[in-house]
LOKE-631045 format. One record per residue (C-alpha): x, y, z; residue number from 1; residue in one letter. Coordinates in steps of 0.25 Angstrom, whole numbers, plus 2048, in hexadecimal, padded with zeros to 3 digits. Example, Ala and Ser with C-alpha at 12.3 -4.5 7.8 and 13.67 -1.06 7.14 Angstrom:
[[831 7EE 81F] 1 "A"]
[[837 7FC 81D] 2 "S"]
***
This chain:
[[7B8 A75 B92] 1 "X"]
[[7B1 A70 B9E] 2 "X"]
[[7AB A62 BA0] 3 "X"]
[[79F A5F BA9] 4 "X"]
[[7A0 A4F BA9] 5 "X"]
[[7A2 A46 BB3] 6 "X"]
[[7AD A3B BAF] 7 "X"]
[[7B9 A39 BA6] 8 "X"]
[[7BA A38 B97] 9 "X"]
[[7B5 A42 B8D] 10 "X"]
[[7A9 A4B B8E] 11 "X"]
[[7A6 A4D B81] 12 "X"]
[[7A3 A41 B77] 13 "X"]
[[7A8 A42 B68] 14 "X"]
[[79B A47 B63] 15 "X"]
[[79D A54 B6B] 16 "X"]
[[7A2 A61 B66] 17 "X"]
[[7A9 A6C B6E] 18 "X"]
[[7AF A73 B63] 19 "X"]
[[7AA A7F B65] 20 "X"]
[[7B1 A8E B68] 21 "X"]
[[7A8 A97 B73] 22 "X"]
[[7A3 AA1 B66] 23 "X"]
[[79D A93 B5E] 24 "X"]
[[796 A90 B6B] 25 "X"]
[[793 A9F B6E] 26 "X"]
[[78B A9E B60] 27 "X"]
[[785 A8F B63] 28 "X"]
[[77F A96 B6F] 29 "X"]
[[77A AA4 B68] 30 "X"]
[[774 A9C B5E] 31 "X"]
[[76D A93 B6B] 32 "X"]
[[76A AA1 B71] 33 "X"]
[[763 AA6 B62] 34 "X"]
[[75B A9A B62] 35 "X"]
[[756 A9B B70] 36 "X"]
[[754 AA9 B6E] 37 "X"]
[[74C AA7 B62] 38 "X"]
[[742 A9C B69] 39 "X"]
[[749 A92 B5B] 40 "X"]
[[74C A88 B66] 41 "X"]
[[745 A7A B6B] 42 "X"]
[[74B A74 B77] 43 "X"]
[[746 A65 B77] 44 "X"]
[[73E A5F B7E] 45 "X"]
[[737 A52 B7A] 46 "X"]
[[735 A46 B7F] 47 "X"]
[[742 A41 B7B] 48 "X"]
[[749 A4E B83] 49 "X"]
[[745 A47 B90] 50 "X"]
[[750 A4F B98] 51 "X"]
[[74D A5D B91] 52 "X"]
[[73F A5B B96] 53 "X"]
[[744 A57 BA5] 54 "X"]
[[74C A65 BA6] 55 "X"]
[[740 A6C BA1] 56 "X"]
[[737 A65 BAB] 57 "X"]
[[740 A67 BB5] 58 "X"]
[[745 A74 BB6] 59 "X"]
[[737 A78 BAF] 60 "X"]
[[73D A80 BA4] 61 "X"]
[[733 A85 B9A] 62 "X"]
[[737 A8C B8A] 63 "X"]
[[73A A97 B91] 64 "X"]
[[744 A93 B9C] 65 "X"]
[[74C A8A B92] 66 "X"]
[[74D A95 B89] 67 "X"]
[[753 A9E B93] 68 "X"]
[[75B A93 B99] 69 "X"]
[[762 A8E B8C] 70 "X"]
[[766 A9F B87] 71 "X"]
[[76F A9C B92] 72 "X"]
[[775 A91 B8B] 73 "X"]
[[785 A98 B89] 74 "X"]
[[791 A95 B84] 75 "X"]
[[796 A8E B8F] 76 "X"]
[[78D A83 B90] 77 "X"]
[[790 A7D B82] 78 "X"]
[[796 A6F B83] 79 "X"]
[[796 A6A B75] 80 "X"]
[[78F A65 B68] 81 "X"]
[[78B A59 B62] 82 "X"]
[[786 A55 B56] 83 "X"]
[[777 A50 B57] 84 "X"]
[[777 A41 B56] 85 "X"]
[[76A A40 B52] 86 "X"]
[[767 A39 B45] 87 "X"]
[[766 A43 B39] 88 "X"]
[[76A A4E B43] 89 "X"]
[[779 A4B B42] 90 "X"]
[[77B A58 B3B] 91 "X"]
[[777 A60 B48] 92 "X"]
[[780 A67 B52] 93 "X"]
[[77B A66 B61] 94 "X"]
[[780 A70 B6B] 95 "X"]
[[77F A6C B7A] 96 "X"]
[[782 A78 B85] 97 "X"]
[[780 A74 B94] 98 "X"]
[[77C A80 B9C] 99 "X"]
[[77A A81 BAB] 100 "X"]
[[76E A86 BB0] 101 "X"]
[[768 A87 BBD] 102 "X"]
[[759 A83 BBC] 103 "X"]
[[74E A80 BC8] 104 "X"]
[[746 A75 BC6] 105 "X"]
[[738 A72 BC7] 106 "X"]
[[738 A71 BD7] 107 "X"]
[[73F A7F BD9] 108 "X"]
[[74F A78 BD9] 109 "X"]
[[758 A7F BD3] 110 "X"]
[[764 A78 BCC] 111 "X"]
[[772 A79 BC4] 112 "X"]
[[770 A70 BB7] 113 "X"]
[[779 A6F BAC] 114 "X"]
[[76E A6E B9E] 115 "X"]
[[773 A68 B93] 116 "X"]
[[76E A6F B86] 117 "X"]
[[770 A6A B77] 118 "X"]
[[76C A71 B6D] 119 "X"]
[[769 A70 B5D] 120 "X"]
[[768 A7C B53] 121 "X"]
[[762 A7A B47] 122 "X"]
[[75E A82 B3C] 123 "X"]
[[74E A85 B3B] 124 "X"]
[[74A A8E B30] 125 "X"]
[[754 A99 B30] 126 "X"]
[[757 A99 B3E] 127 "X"]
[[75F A90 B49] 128 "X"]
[[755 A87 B50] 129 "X"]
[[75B A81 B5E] 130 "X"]
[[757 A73 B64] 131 "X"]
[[75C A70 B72] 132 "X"]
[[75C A64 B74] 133 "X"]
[[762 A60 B81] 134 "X"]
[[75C A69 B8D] 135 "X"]
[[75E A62 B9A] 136 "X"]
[[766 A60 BA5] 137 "X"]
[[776 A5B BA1] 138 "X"]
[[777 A4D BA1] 139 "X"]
[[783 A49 B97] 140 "X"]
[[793 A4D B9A] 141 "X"]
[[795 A5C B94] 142 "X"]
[[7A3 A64 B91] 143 "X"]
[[7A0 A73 B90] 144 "X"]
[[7A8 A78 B84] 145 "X"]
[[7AB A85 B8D] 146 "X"]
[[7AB A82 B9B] 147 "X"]
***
């Protein structure tokens, strides 16, 4: 397990899951991919996903560009799980990856980010329905599960 964090002490708070084998997360991300795939996603991005919205601006992504960009989203780049806090929500597993991409901004630069993606599945209808909530640049301490 690898941690990228500066500093002592534990990476991972008590809330936080890594007890996960590689084949539980090869399906966490199969069942991402069908969801992408299948166009039964949303990535948010209201007013109260402020930093979502700045790496949209920024690197101007549009539908399509995320899309592609988040099928990359491997094994490799999970870290954990966490139940949502949220009031009501409690029920609720959220999955966090944090791939590495290399995206040009707006004025042509191109440059190395580590993205921190969180992600909800929930059942709509019949079929899984995936939120990503978190889309922006890394800003939190993160241990990859199997890096």
């Amino acid at each position: 397990m690898m941690y990228d964090y500066v500093g002592g002490g534990n990476a991972l708070g008590q809330h936080y899951n890594q007890n996960y084998s590689r084949e539980q997360v090869k399906n966490i991300v199969a069942k991402f991919q069908k969801c992408l795939m299948g166009n039964d996603f949303i990535v948010s991005l209201n007013e109260n996903r402020s930093e979502n919205l700045a790496l949209v601006r920024e690197y101007a992504l549009n539908s399509e560009k995320i899309k592609m960009l988040l099928l990359g989203v491997g094994v490799d780049d999970f870290c954990h799980s966490l139940n949502n806090t949220k009031k009501g929500y409690e029920h609720e597993v959220l999955y966090v990856f944090s791939p590495q991409w290399r995206l040009t901004n707006v004025f042509g630069e191109a440059k190395r980010l580590s993205i921190y993606v969180k992600i909800n599945f929930i059942r709509k209808q019949a079929n899984d329905f995936c939120i990503v909530i978190s889309f922006h640049k890394r800003n939190k301490k993160i241990a990859y599960l199997f890096r």
